[in-house]
TORRO-934842 format. One line per field, with one value per residue: y, x, z of N, C-alpha, C in turn; residue number from 0. Coordinates in steps of 0.05 Angstrom, whole numbers, m for minus. Layout:
// residues N
nv: [Y_...]
nu: [X_...]
nw: [Z_...]
cav: [Y_...]
cau: [X_...]
caw: [Z_...]
cv: [Y_...]
cu: [X_...]
cw: [Z_...]
k: [NUM_...]
// end
This chain:
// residues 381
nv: [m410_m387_m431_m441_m446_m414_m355_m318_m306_m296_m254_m197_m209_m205_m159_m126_m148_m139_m82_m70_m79_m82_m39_5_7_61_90_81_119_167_237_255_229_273_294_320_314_261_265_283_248_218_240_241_190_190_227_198_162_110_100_103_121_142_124_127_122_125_106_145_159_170_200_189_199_213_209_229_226_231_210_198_170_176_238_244_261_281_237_217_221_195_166_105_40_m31_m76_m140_m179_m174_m168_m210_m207_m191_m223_m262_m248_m237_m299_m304_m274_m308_m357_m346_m328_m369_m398_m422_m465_m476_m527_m541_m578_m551_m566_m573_m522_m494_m496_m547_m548_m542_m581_m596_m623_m683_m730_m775_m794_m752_m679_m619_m560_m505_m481_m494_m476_m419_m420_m431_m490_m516_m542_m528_m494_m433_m399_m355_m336_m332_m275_m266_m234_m263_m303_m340_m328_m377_m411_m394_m412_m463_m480_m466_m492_m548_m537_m544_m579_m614_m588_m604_m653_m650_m597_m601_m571_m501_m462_m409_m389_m365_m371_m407_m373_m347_m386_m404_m347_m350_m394_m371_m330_m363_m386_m338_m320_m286_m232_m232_m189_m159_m182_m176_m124_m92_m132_m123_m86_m30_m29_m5_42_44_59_65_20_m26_m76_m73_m81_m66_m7_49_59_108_178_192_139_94_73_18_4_m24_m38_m19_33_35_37_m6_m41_m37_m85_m131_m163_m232_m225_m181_m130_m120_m51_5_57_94_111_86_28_42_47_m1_m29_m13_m22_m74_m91_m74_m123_m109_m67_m57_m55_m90_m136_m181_m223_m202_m210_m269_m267_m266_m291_m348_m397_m419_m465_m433_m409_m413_m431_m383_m355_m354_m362_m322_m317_m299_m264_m253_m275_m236_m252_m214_m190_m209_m188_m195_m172_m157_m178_m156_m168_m148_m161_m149_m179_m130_m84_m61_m51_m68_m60_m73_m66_m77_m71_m85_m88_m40_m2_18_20_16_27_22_39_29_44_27_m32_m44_m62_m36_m64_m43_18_16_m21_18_65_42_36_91_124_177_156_126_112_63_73_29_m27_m10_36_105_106_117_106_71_24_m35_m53_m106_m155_m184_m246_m254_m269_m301_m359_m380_m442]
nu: [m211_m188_m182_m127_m151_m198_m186_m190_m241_m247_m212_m240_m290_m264_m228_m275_m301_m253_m253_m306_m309_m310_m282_m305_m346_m367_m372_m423_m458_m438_m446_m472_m449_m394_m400_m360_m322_m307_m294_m253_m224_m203_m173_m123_m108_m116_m81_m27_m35_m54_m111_m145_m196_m248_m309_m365_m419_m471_m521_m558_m597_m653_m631_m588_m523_m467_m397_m337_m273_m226_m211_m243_m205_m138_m128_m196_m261_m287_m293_m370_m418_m447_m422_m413_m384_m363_m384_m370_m349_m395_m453_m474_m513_m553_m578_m600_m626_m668_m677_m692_m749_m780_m773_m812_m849_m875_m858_m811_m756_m716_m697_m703_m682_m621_m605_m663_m671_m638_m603_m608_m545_m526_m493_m496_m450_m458_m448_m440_m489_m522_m548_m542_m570_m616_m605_m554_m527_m534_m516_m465_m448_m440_m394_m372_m308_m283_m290_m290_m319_m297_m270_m278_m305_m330_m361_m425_m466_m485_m454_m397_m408_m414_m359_m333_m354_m333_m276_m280_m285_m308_m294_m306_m350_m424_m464_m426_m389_m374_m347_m337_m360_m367_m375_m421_m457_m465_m483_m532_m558_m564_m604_m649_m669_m685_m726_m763_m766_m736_m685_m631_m619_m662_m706_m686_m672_m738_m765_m745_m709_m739_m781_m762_m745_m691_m644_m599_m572_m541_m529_m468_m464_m508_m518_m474_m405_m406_m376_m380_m373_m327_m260_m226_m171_m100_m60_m19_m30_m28_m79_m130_m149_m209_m263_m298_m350_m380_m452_m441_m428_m438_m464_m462_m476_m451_m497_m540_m526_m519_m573_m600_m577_m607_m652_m650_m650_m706_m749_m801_m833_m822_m820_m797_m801_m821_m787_m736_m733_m730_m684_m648_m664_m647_m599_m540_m478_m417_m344_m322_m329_m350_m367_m421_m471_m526_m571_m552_m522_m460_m450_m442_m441_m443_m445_m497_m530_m536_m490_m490_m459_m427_m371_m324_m264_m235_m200_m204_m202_m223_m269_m304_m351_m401_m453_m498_m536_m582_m610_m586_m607_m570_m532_m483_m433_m385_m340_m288_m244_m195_m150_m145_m172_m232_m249_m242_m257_m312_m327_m318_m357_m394_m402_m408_m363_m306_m274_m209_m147_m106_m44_m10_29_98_94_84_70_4_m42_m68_m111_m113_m102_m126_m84_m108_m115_m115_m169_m177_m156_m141_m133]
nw: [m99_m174_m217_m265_m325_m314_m311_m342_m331_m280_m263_m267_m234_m185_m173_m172_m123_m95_m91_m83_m28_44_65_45_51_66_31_15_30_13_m10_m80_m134_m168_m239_m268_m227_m246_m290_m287_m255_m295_m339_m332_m339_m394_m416_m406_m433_m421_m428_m492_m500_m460_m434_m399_m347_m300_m241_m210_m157_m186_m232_m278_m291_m326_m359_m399_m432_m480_m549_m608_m652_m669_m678_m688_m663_m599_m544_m519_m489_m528_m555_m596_m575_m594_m563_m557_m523_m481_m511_m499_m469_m486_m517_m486_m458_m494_m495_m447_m450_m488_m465_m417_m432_m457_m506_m508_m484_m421_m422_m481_m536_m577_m626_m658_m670_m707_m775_m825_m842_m794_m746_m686_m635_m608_m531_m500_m505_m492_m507_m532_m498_m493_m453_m448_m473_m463_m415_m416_m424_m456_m472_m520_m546_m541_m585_m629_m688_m765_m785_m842_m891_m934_m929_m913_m855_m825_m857_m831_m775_m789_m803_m758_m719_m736_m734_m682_m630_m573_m512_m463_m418_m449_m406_m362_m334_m336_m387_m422_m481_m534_m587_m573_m558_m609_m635_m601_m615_m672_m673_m646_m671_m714_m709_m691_m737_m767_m762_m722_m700_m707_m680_m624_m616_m625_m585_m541_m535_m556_m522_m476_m494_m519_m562_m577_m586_m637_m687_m725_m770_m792_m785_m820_m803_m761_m750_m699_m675_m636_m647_m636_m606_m592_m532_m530_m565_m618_m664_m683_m750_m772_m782_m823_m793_m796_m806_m763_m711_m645_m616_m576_m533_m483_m452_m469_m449_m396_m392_m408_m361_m320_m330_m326_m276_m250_m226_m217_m238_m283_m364_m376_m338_m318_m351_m336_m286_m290_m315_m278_m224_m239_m236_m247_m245_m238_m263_m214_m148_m119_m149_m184_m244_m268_m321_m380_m345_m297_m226_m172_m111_m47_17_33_m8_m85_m139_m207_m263_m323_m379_m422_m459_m514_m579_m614_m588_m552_m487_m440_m387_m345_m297_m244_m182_m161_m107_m79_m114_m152_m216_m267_m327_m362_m410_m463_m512_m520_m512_m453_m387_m358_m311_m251_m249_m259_m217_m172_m187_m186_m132_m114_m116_m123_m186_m175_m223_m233_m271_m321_m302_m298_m314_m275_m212_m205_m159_m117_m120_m148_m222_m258_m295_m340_m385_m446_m496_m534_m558_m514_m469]
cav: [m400_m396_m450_m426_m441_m392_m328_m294_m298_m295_m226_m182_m205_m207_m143_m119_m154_m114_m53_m71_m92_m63_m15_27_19_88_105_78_144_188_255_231_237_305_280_345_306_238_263_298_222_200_253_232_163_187_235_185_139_86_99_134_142_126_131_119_131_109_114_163_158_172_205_173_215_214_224_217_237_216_216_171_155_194_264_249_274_274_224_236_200_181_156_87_29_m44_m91_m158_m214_m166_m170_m242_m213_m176_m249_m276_m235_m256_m315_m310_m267_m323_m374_m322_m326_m396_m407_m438_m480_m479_m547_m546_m587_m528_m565_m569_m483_m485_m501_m579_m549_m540_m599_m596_m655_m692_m738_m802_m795_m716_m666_m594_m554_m477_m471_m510_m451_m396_m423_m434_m514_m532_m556_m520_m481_m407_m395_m332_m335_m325_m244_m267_m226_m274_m331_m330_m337_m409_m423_m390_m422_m496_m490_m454_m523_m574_m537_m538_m606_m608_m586_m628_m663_m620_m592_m612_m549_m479_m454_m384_m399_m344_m395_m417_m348_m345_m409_m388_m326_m357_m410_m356_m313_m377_m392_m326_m312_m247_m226_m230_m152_m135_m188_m152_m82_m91_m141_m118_m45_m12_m29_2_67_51_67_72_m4_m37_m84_m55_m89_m48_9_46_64_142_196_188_103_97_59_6_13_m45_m34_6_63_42_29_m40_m38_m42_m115_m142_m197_m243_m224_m152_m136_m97_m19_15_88_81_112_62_11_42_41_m31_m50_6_m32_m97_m90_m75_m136_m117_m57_m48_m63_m131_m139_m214_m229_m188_m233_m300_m271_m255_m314_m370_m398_m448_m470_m416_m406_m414_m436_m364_m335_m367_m345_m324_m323_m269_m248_m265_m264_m242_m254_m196_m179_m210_m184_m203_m168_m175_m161_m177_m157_m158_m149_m165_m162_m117_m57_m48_m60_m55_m71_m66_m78_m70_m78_m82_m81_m19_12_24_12_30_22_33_36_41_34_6_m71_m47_m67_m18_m65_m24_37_6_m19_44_86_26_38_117_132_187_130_129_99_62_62_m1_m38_15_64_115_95_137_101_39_11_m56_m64_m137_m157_m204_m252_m245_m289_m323_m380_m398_m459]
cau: [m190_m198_m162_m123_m167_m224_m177_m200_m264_m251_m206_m260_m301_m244_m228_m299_m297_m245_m271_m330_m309_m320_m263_m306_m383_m373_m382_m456_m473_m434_m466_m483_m415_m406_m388_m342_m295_m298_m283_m227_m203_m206_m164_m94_m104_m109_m64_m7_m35_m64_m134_m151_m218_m271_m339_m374_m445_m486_m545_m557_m628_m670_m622_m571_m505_m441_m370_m324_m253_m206_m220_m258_m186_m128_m146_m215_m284_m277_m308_m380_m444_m469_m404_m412_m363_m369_m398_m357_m380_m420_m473_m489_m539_m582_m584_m601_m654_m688_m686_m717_m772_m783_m781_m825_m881_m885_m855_m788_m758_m680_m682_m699_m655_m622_m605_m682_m679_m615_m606_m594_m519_m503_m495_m482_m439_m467_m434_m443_m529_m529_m542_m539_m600_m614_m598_m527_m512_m533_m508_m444_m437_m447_m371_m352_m293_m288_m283_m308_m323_m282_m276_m275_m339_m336_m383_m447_m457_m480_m425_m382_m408_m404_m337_m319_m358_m313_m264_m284_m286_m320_m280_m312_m373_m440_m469_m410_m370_m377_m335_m351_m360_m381_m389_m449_m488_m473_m508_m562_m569_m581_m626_m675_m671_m692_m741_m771_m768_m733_m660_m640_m620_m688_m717_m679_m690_m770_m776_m726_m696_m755_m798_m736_m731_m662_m641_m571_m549_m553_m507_m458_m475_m541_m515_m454_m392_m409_m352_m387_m359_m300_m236_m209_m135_m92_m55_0_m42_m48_m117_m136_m164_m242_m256_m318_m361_m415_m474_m441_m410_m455_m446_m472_m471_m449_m510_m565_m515_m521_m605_m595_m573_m624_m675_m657_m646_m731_m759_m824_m851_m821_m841_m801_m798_m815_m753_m709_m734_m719_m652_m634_m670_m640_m574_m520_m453_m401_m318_m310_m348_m360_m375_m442_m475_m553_m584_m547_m501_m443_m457_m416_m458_m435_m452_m520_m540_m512_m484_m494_m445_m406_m350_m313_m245_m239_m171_m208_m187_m249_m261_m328_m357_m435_m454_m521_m534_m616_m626_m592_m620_m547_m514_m457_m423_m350_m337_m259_m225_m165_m149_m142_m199_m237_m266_m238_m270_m337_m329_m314_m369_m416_m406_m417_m338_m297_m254_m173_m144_m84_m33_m4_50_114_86_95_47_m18_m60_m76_m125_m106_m118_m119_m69_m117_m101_m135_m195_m175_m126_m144_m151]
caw: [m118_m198_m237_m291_m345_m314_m299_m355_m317_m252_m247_m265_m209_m168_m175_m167_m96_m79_m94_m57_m4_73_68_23_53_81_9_10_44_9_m32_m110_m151_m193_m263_m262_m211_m255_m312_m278_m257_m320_m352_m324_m349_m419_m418_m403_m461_m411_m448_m519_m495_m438_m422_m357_m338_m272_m242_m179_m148_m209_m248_m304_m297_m346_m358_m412_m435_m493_m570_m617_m663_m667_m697_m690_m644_m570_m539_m513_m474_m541_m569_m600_m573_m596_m543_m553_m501_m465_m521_m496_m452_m504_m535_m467_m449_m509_m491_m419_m454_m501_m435_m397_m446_m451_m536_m502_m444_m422_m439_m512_m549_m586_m654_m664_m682_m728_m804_m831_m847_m774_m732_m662_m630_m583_m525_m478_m508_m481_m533_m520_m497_m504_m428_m445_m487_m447_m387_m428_m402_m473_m476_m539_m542_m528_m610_m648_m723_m777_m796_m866_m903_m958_m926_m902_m827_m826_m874_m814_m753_m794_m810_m726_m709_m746_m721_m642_m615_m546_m495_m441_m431_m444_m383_m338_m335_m348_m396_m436_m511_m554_m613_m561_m552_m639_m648_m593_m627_m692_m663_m631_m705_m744_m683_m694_m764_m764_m755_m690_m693_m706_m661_m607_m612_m632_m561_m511_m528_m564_m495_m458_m497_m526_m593_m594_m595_m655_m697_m737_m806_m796_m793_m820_m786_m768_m744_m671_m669_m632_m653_m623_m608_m579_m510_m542_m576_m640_m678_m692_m771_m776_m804_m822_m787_m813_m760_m752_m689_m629_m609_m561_m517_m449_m437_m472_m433_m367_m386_m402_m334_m300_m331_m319_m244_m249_m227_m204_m245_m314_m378_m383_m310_m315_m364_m318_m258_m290_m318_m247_m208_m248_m232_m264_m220_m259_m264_m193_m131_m108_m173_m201_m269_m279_m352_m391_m319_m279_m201_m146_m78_m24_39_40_m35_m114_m159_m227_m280_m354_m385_m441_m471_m543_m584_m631_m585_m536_m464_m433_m359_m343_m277_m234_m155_m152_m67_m71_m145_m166_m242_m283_m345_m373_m442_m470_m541_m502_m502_m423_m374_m340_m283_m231_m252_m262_m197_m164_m198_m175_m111_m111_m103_m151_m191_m177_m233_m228_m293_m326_m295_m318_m324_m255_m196_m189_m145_m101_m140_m164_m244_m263_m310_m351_m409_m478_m486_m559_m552_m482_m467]
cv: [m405_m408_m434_m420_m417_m354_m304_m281_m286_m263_m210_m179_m204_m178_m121_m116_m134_m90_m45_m67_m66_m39_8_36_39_99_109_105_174_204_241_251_256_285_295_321_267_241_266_271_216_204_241_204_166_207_220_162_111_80_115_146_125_140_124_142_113_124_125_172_155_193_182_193_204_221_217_234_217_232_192_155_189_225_264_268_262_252_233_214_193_167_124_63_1_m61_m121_m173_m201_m163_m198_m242_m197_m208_m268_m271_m240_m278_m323_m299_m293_m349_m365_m326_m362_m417_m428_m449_m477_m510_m565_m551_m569_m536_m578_m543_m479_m505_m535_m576_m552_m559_m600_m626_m658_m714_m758_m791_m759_m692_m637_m581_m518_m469_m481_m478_m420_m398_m430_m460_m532_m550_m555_m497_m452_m397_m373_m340_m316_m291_m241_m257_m241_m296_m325_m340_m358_m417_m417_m398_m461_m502_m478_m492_m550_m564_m539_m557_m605_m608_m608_m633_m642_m619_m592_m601_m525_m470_m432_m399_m380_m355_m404_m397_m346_m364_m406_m367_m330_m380_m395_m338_m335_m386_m370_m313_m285_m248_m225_m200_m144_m150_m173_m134_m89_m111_m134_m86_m26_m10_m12_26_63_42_59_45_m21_m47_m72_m56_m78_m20_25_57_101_158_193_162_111_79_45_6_m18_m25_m16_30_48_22_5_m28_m45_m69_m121_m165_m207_m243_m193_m154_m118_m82_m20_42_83_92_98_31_12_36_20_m37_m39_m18_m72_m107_m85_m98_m134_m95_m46_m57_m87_m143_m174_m227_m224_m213_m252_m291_m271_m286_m341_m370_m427_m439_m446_m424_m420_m424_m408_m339_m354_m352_m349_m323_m303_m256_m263_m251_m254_m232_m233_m188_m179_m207_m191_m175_m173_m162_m180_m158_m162_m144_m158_m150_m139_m88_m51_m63_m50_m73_m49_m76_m72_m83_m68_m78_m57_4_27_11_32_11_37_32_50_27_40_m23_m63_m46_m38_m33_m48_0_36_0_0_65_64_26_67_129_146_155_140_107_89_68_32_1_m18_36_85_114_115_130_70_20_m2_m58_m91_m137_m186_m221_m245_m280_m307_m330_m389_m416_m467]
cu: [m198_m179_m147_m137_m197_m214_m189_m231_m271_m237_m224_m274_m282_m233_m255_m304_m275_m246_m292_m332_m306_m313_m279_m332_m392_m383_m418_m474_m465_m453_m461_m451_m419_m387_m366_m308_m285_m287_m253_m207_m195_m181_m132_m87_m109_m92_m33_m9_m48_m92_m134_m178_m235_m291_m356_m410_m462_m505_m538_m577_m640_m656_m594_m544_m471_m420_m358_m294_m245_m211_m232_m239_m175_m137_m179_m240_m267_m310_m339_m401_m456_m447_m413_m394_m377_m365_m376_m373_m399_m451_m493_m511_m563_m590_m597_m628_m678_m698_m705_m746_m788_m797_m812_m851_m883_m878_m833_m782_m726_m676_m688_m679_m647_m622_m641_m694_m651_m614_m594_m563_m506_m518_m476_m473_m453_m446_m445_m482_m533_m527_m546_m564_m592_m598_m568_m516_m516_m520_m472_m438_m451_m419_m351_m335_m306_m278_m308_m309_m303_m284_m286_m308_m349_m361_m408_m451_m471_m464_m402_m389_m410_m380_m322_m329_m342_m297_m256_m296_m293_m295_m278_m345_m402_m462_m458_m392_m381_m354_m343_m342_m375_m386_m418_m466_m480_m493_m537_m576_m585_m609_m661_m681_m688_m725_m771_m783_m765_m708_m660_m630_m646_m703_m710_m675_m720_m782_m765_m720_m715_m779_m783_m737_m711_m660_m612_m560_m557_m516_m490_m453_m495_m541_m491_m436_m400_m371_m359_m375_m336_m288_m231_m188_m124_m73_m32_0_m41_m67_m112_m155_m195_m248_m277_m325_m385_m426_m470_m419_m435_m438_m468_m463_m466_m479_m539_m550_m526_m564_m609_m609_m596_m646_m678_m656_m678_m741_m790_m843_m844_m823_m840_m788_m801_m791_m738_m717_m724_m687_m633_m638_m647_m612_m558_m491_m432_m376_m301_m339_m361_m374_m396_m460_m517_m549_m571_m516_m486_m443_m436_m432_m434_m451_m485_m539_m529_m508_m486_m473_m439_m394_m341_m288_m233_m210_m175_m200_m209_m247_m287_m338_m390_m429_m478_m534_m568_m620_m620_m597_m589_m539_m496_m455_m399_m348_m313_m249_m204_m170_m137_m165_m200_m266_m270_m249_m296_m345_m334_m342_m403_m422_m410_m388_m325_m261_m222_m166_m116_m64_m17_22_78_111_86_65_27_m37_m50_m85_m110_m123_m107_m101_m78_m110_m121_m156_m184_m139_m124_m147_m162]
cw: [m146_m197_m251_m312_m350_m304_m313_m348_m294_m233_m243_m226_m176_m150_m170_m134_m80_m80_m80_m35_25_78_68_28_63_57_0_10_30_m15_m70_m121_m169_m220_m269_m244_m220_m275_m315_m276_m279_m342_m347_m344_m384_m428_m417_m419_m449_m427_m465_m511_m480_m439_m405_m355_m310_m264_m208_m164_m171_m232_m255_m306_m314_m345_m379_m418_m462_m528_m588_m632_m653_m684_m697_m658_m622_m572_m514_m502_m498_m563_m570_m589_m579_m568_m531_m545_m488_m477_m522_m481_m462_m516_m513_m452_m475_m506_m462_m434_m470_m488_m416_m411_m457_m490_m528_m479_m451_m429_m457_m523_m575_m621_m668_m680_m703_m756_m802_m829_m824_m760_m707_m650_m601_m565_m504_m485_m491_m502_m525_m525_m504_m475_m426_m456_m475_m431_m391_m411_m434_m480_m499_m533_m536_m566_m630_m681_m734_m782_m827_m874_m933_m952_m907_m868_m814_m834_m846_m790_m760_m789_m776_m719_m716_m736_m689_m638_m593_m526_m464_m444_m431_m417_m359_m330_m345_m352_m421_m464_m529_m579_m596_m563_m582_m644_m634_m612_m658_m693_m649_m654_m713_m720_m695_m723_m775_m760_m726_m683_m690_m682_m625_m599_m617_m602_m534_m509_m534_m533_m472_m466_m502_m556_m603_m583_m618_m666_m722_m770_m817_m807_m798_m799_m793_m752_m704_m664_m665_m646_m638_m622_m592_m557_m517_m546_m601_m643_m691_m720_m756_m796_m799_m803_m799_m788_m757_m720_m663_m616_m592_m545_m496_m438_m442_m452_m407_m363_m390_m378_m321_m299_m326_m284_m238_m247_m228_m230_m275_m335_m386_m351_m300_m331_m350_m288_m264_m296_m294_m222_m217_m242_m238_m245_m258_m249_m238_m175_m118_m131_m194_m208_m272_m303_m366_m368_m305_m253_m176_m125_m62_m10_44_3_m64_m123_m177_m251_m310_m359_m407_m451_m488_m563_m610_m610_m561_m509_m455_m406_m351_m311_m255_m195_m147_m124_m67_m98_m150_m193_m255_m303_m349_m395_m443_m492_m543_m504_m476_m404_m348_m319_m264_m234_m254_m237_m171_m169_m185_m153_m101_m107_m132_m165_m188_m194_m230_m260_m296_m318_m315_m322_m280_m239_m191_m168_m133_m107_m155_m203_m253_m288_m332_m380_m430_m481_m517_m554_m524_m486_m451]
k: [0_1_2_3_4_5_6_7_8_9_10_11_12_13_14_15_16_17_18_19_20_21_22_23_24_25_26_27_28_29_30_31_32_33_34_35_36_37_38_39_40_41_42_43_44_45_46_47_48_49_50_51_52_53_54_55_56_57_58_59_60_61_62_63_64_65_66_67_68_69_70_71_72_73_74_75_76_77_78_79_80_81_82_83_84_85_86_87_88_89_90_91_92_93_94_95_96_97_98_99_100_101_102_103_104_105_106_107_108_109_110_111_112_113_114_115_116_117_118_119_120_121_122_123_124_125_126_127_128_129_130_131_132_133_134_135_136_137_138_139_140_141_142_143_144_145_146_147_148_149_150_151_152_153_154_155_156_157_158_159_160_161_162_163_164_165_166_167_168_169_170_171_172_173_174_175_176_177_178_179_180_181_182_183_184_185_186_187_188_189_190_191_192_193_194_195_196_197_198_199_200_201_202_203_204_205_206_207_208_209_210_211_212_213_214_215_216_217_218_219_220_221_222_223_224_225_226_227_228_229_230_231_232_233_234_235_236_237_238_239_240_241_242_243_244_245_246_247_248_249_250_251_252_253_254_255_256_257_258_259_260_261_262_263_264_265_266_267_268_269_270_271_272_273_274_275_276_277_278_279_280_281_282_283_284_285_286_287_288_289_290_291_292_293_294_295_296_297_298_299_300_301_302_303_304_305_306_307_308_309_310_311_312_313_314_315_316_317_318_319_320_321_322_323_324_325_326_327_328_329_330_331_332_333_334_335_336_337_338_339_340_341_342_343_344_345_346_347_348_349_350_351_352_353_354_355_356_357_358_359_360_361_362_363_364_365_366_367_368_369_370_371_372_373_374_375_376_377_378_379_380]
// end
């Protein structure tokens, strides 16, 4: 069972599982999904305001197929396979995969003591003689809160991960819990930048995405907001303002997403096929006893094989679910600028099945399909 404290973790995969599960393995066999009859799902659910706009792409032998519906804001573009959506927590595993490649070639170890790669100003707390390594912070069991940086564009983003650290007192002791901390993959991220001697945007497109063929994710301080970037909207319908971050924020296409995962489900013959192995091999005790976390991924063991997935649903307006099943060369991606999660559809499309979406609680029942009713990730405790 999750605790309380790990729900925000634990529906997702929860929800995943049942989606998966035996009911549905007739689907394994079924013919490859027409994007024609997903898009068609898709349509109901933004017609009734449940989403402003989705995007969905998966992989189908050796092709990459698409779907999308909605609009990018109100009055604006429809939404389209190369529409922009910001990333949230799911960009912890572009920051993660750096770091296996980093591991992989022999510059780093998971347990480099991490305040060795960050500035004199930031000082990480240490506890009973245990000081937090790079693998504390990937593996999120560094024991700081679950605390994002200020939005404020006035300070520089050391100045904003000092003053998140005075404010974030260890939660518990480090390495003795996993608890998600996106203040942890910031301070990684700047720890593997100052490491490198390079931004960690560019370090990460020029070692991971440019070897991949993918173009269209990049942070959004890089480049500006175009008429193609969706909106985030909150669960209501309306649009959450556009607000700076120090760092930027990461975008992406559902369909450099879905080549992401393609490519990291390649252990054996692609071009960072040893990074993708350790991100996948390696494993830290996660949320729950049935739900434990590789390098970058959250696992959910079925029926003999894992799963590998992340998620994110951020109160800036976005909602995004990756997810990749290597034994049988399946991935997907969801992308929605909704604060409403599209596990269940991610799920669904992962398993080769046209998605039924359900609507939100009140709204008049379309389907079977459970959608989780998850909490918001700031202010947990």
């Amino acid at each position: 069972m999750c605790v309380p404290w790990t729900i925000r973790r634990c529906f997702p995969a929860m929800v995943m599982l049942y989606t998966l599960s035996p009911k549905w393995t007739e689907a394994q066999t079924a013919p490859a999904l027409d994007p024609v009859a997903v898009r068609a799902a898709l349509i109901p659910r933004i017609n009734d305001g449940t989403f402003h706009g989705l995007a969905t792409a998966w992989r189908d032998g050796d092709s990459l197929l698409t779907a999308a519906a909605g609009t990018v804001a109100t009055g604006g573009a429809a939404i389209s396979a190369t529409t922009r959506f910001e990333l949230g927590d799911a960009a912890a595993v572009l920051t993660a995969a750096l770091l296996a490649q980093l591991v992989v070639q022999g510059e780093l170890s998971l347990d480099d003591l991490a305040q060795r790669f960050l500035p004199a100003a930031i000082r990480l707390p240490t506890r009973n003689g245990r000081a937090i390594t790079l693998g504390d912070l990937a593996y999120h069991r560094s024991g700081l809160a679950d605390a994002g940086r200020s939005t404020s564009s006035g300070r520089s983003e050391v100045d904003q991960l000092v003053r998140a650290l005075r404010a974030t007192p260890l939660r518990s002791d480090i390495g003795a819990r996993y608890r998600f901390s996106q203040l942890g993959i910031d301070l990684l991220g700047l720890g593997l930048a100052r490491h490198l001697r390079m931004p960690l945007e560019g370090a990460i497109r020029s070692r991971i995405l440019a070897p991949l063929g993918i173009t269209e994710v990049a942070l959004s301080s890089s480049r500006p907001i175009a008429a193609r970037d969706a909106v985030g909207h909150r669960a209501d319908g309306r649009a959450n303002p556009r607000r700076a971050r120090p760092g930027g924020r990461w975008r992406s296409s559902v369909v450099d997403l879905a080549r992401f995962a393609i490519a990291a489900s390649d252990s054996v013959n692609g071009p960072l096929a040893s990074t993708f192995a350790l991100m996948m091999r390696t494993r830290s005790p996660g949320p729950d006893p049935m739900l434990p976390v590789a390098l970058g991924w959250r696992v959910l063991p079925l029926d003999g094989r894992d799963i590998y997935w992340h998620d994110a649903q951020d109160p800036e307006g976005f909602s995004v679910y990756v997810a990749m099943d290597p034994q049988r060369r399946r991935a997907t991606a969801a992308l929605g600028n909704t604060a409403r999660p599209v596990d269940a559809l991610a799920g669904q499309l992962l398993l080769g099945r046209v998605p039924v979406l359900a609507p939100p609680p009140g709204r008049a029942a379309a389907s079977k399909v459970p959608t989780p009713n998850r909490t918001r990730r700031r202010g947990q405790n």
